[in-house]
N, C-alpha and C positions, 0 to 999 in steps of 0.2 A: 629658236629651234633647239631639240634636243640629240646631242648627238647619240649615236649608235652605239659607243662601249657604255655613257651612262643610261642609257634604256635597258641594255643587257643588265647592268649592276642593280639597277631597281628592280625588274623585273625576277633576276635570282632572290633579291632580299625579299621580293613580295612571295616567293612559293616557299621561302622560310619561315617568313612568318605566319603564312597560312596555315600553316602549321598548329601551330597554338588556337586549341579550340575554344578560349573562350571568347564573349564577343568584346568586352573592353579589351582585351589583347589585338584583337585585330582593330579598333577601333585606332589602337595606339598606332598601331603601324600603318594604317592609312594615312594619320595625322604627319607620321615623319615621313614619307614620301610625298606628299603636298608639299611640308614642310621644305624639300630642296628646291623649291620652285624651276623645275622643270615638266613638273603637271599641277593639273590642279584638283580639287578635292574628290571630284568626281570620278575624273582619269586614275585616280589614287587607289577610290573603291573599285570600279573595274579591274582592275590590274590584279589585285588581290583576288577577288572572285574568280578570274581567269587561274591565276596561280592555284589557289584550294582545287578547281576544278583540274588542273595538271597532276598537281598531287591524290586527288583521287581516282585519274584517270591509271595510275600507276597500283591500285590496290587491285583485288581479287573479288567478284564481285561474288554478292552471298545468294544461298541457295532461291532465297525467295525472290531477286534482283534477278536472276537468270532465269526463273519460271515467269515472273510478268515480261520481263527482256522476248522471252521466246513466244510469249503470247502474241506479241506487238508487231514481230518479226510473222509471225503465223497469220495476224490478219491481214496484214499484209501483201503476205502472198495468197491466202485462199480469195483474196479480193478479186486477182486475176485470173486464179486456177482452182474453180471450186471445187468441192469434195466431189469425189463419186459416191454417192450415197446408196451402196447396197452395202445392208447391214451383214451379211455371210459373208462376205468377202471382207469386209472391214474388221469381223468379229475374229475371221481365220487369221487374217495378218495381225492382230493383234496378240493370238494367241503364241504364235512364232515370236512375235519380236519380245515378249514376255517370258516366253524360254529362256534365249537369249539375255537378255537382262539378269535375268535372276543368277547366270552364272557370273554375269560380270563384275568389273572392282566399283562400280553404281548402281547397286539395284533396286536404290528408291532414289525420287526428286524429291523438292520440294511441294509438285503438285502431280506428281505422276508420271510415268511417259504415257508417247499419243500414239499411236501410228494411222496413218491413213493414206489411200491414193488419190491422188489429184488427177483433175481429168485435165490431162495437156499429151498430146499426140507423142511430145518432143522425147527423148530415152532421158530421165532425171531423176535425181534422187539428191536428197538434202537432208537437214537436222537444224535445226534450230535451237540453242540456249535451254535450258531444263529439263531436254527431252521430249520434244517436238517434231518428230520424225515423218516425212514424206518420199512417197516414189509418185513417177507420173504413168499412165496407164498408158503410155507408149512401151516404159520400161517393164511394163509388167506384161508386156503380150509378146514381147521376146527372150522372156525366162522362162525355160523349157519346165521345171520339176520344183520342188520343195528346197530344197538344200541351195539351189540358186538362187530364191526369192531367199530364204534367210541370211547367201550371203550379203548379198544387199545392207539387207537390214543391218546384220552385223555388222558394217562394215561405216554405216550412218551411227550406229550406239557406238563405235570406239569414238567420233567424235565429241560423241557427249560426254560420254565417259572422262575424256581426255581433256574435257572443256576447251575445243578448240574455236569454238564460237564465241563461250565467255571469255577467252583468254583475249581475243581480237576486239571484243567488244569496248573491254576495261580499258583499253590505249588507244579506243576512236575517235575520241574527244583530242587528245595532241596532238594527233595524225592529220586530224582536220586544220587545225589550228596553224601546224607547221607549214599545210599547204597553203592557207591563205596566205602567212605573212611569207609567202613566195610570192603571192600576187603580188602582192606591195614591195618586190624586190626593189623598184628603181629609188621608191624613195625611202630603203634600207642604206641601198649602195649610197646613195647622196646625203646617208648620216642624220636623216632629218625622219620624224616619228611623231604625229600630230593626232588631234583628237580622230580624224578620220580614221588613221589606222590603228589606233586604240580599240575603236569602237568595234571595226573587222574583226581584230585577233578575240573581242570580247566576245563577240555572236559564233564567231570558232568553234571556243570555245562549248558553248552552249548548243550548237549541233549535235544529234545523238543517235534517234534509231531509223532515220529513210536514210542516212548514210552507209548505216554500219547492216539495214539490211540487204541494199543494194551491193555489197562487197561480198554477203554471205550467197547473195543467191544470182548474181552474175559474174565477179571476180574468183569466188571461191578458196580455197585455202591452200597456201604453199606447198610445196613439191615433197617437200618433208613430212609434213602435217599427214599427206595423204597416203603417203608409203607408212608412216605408222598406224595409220589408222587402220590398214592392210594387213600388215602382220596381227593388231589386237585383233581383227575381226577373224581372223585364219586361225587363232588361239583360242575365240570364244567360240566358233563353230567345232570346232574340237571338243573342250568343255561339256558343251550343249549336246553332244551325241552326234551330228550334223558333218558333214564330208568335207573336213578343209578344203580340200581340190576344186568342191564346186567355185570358191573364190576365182580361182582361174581357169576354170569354163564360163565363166562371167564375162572375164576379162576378155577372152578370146571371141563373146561372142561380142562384143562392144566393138574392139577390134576388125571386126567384118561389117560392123555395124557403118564405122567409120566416115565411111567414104558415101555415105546414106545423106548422113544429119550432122551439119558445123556446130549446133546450137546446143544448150542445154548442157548435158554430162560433159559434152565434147571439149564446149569452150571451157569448163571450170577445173578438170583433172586432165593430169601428165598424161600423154600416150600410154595406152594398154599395154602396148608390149615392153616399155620401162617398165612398168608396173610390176607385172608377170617377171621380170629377172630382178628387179629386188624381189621380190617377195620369196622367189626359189631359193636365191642366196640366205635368205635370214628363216627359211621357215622349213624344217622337213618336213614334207608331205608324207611319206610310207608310202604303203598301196591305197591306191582309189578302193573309195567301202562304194557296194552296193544299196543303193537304195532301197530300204523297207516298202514292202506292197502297200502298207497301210498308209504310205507316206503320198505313193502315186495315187492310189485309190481319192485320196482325201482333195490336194492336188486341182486332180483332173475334176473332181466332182464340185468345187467352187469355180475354176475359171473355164469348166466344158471344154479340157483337153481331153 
């Protein structure tokens, strides 16, 4: 049996040496962890493989890894919630959420941004990795005017911007990992570490995108993440010509929304009215701007208000 502090000590030497990119270097290093004979050659290469995969789960994933990422995350979910396909409506939000963009600190992807509404009743809005941006046409028939639906939008491109899906994504793989060998707590605690639980921590490892989309589009992003995402989007509405304040006429309509619908926006973001008092605290509003005619007119004329 191998005990527990020297599993930890192989296990650190194996994400050091994975390190070293070429293959007889790790070659080497498989050879001296067999070598202590408390695994054996296989267990050796596993371990390392899991370790490179720890060590890369710690890196910054690149532009073109966050556009196939958000693609994969996108089929995903249009599997469940497919597109509303009317192209004026699709053409109009795209032209908004392009606005937007072009003011922000990202205003190219690797493959683009996307925006579209999904047909789901439930009030939702999400983003996906590259620039893969959705609302659900629940959410869309309880925003009264323009400047509401943008802020939405804005408010889904601070995340991308802010890479808060790629940021979560790149440490999914450890997160996985960590929790499995909690499954194998009892035979952690009783110091003993065998090819079974090798094999766990190794498929863990190797977990990747129905994990990490299931966190993005049921768990959602921390309380933090969401309050910035808040303020960029109240800053790019700004930017963009667009009524900061409408963010919290959003907010407030969500808020009455509440006690509606548990599911979707509800279950994934802080209460609205946290929301609404950081965002005051960190953002001045001024005076409410009036809405341009051109803006209602436009508006009312895609979604027949």
């Amino acid at each position: 049996m191998v005990s527990l502090s020297r599993i930890i000590t192989t296990s650190l030497c194996s994400v050091l040496l994975c390190s070293c990119a070429k293959t007889g270097l790790d070659q080497i290093g498989a050879d001296a962890l067999a070598a202590t004979g408390y695994i054996d050659a296989t267990q050796a290469q596993g371990i390392l493989s899991a370790g490179r995969k720890v060590a890369a789960s710690q890196e910054k994933l690149t532009a073109e890894q966050e556009y196939y990422l958000g693609r994969a995350v996108s089929a995903k979910l249009l599997s469940t919630y497919p597109p509303k396909l009317d192209g004026a409506k699709t053409k109009y939000l795209n032209e908004i959420g392009m606005t937007l963009v072009s003011v922000s600190d990202d205003p190219e992807t690797f493959g683009g941004y996307h925006f579209a509404v999904i047909d789901s009743p439930t009030i939702n809005a999400m983003s996906a990795p590259g620039g893969f941006v959705y609302l659900s046409s629940g959410f869309v028939k309880v925003l009264p005017d323009e400047d509401a639906l943008a802020a939405v939008l804005a408010h889904e491109i601070a995340h991308v911007a802010r890479r808060d899906g790629a940021n979560a994504v790149s440490n999914a793989t450890l997160f996985s990992a960590l929790s499995e060998a909690s499954a194998q707590g009892a035979s952690i605690a009783a110091g003993r570490m065998g090819a079974p639980e090798v094999s766990v921590l190794t498929d863990a490892l190797s977990d990747s995108v129905t994990g990490v989309t299931e966190k993005l589009l049921t768990k959602g992003f921390d309380r933090s993440q969401e309050y910035r995402a808040d303020l960029y989007a109240a800053q790019l509405l700004q930017k963009a010509g667009y009524d900061p304040s409408a963010l919290v006429r959003v907010l407030k309509i969500l808020e009455a929304e509440t006690s509606k619908d548990s599911g979707g926006w509800f279950a994934t973001h802080p209460a609205p009215a946290d929301r609404i008092e950081e965002l005051q605290d960190e953002f001045s509003f001024g005076a409410v701007a009036v809405e341009p005619g051109a803006r209602r007119a436009r508006f009312g004329k895609v979604f027949g208000r």
